[in-house]
N, C-alpha and C positions, 0 to 999 in steps of 0.2 A: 273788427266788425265782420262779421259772417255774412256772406251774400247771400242776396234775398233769395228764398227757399232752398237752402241748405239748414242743417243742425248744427248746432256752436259746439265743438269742441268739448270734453266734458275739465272741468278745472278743480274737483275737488274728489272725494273718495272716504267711504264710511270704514271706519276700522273700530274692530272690538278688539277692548282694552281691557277685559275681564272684569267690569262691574256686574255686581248681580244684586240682585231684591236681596235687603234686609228680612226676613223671617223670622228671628230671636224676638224673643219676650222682649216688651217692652217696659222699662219699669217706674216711670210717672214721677210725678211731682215729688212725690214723699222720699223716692230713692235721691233725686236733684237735692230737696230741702238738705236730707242727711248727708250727702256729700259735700252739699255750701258750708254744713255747719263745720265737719270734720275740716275741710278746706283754711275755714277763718280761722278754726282754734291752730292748726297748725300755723300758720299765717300769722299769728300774736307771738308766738315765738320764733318765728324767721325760719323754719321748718319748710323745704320743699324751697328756698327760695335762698340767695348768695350768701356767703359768709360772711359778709357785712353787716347782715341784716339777722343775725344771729348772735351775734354782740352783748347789745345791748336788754336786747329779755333776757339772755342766759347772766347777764352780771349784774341785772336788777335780781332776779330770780338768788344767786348768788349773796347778793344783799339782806337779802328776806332769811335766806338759811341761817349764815352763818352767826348771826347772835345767838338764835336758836340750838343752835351744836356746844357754842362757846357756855350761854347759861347750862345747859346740861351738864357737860366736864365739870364747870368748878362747881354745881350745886352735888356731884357726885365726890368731886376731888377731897373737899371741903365738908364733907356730910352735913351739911345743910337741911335744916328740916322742910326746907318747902324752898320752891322755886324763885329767882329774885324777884318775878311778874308775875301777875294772873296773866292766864291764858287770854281771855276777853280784852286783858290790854293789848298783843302785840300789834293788829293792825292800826291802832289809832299810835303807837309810838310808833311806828315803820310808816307813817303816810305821807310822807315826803317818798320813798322810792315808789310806793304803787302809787301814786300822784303820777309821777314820771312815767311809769310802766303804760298807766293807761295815756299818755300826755301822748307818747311814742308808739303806741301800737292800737291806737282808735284811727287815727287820719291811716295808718296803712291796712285797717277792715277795712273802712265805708266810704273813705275820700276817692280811693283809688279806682273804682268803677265810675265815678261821677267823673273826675276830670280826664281821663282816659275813655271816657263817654262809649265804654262797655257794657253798662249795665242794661240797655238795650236786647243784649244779646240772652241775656238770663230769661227773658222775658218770650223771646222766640220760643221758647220750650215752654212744658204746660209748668210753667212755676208764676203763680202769682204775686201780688207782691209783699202781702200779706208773711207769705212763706220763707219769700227772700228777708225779709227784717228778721222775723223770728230768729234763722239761722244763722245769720249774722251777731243778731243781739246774745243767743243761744250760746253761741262760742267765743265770742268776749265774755261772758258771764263766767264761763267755766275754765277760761286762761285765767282771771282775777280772782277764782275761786282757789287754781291750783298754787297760784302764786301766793296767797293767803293761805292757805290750807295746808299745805306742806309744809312751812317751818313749823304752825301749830302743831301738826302731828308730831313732827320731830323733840318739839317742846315736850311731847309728854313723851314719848322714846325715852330722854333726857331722863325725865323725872323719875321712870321705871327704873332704869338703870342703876339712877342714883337708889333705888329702894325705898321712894319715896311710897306711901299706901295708896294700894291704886284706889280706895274709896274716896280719898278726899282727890287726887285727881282727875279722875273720872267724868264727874258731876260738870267741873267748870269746863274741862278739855269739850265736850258734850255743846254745853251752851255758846263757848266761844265758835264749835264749827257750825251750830245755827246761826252767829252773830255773820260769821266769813260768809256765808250762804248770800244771808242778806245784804251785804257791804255788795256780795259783786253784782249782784242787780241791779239796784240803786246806781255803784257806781260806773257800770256798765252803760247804765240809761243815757245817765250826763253824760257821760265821755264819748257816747257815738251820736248823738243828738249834736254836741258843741262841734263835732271832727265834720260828719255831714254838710253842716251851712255854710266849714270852710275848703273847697276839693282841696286847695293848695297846700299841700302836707305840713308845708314849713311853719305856715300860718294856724293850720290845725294844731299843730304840737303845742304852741306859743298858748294860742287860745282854750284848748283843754287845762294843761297847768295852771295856767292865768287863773281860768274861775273859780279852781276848786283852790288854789293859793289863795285868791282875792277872799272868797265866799270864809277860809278860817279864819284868815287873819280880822279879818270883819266879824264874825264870831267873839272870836278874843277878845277885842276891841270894845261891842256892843255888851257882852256879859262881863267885862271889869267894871263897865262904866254903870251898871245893874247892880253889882253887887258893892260897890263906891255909895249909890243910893241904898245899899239896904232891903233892895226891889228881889224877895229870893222867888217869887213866884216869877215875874219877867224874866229874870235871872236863868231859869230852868227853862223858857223856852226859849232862850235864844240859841239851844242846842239845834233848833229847826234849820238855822241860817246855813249851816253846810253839812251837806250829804254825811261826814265822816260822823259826826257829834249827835246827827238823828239819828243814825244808825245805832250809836251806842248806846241812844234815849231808849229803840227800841228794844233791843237786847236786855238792858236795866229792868225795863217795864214787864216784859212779857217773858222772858228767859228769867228773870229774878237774876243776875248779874249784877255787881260790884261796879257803879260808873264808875269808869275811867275818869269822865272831867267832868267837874261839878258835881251836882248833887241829882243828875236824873231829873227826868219828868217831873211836874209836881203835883204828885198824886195822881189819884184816880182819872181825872178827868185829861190831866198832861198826857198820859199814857196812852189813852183812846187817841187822841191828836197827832200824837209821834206817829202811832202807827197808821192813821190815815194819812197823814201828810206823805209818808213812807208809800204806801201803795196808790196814791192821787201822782206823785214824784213817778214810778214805775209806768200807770198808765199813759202817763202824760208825753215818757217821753218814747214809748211806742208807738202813742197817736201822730208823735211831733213826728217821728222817724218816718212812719207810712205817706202825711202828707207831703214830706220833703220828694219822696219819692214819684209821689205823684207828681210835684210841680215839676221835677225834673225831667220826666217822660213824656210827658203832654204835649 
């Protein structure tokens, strides 16, 4: 204590530590958005982040190629006049690994800022939230696109090779990379919507797989028991019941595509439905995605 009218002592001391005003351009929302996006697509394949976590995309990824290499060689080895598959089919025979791919790499986009209750901090900055989904949904999209897309290309590498005509491969190679376009949006949509309502990664992985497992094999199930009955028209729509089989509806209908399972839309009016179903499925689960986020932040 200091006696009365005297001065205390002084106990503290300013020092500069060489901070100075920021001056540089600043560059907003839209440089944020395309860095979340580049961020996530890196992030799907464990890029930027431990080698544990690089695993499992790089040997799903792995998974996806190497049929695609193998049919090449013996369609080339064996001069084979056409390839063992249509292009249009590989994603729907390979959808057990991107099943898993997205099962494995949705909970580590969107779970991981919700239970690590980070996502807060995105929002400090001028990023909305609108913005934040996009770029998230953006680079899931395009991790599922490359994962699909890349054996396809290689598929017709293959074909070239073997000296197959590129007229007739062409055409399908074409429609099949509209069909992958489509697959990873759709199946984009589900798989960060499902990973979302669970933070818990473990439970997110279990649950992404689960429904799009449950959702075919329920497929399967409902259109044997349609075409048991005789039912070809129920029969064709119960390709709606999981994301893999409307996608292919769409493809059929509107790419003119060879279904893979079944016999396609039926008809004219099937086809309009696939593909509203298909962009009602997209809307839906962007809307579903933004309000999660809202209820999260609130």
């Amino acid at each position: 204590m200091a006696e009365p009218g005297t001065t205390p002592a002084s106990t503290g001391a300013i020092h500069d530590i060489g901070y100075r005003h920021y001056d540089g351009p600043r560059l907003g929302a839209s440089y944020i958005r395309r860095s979340l996006f580049v961020e996530t697509l890196r992030g799907a394949y464990g890029l930027g982040r431990s080698a544990r976590s690089k695993i499992m995309p790089f040997l799903l990824l792995g998974v996806m190629i190497l049929p695609a290499v193998v049919m090449g060689i013996v369609t080339g080895y064996f001069g084979f006049a056409s390839l063992p598959i249509r292009y249009t089919e590989y994603p729907i025979l390979l959808q057990v690994a991107v099943t898993i791919f997205l099962g494995a790499q949705a909970p580590a986009v969107m779970s991981r800022d919700l239970r690590f209750r980070v996502a807060p901090l995105y929002f400090s900055r001028p990023l909305s939230r609108s913005q934040y989904v996009q770029a998230k949904y953006a680079g899931m999209a395009v991790a599922l696109f490359i994962l699909m897309g890349l054996p396809t290309t290689l598929l017709l590498v293959g074909a070239l090779l073997a000296e197959l005509p590129v007229g007739d491969q062409l055409p399908d190679y074409l429609r099949a990379m509209g069909g992958v376009a489509i697959y990873a949006v759709v199946l984009a949509g589900v798989g960060l919507v499902v990973a979302a309502m669970t933070p818990r990664r473990g439970l997110g992985v279990a649950a992404v797989v689960g429904v799009l497992l449950v959702l075919s094999g329920l497929r399967a199930a409902v259109g044997e028991m349609a075409r048991e009955f005789g039912n070809a028209t129920f029969q064709g729509y119960t390709g709606l019941i999981s994301p893999f089989t409307m996608v292919d509806g769409v493809v059929t209908g509107v790419l003119r595509a060879d279904p893979t399972i079944g016999d396609g839309p039926p008809g004219t009016l099937g086809i309009v439905v696939f593909v509203s179903v298909a962009v009602l499925v997209v809307a839906g689960c962007y809307a579903a995605l933004l309000g999660r986020y809202r209820k999260a932040l609130s």
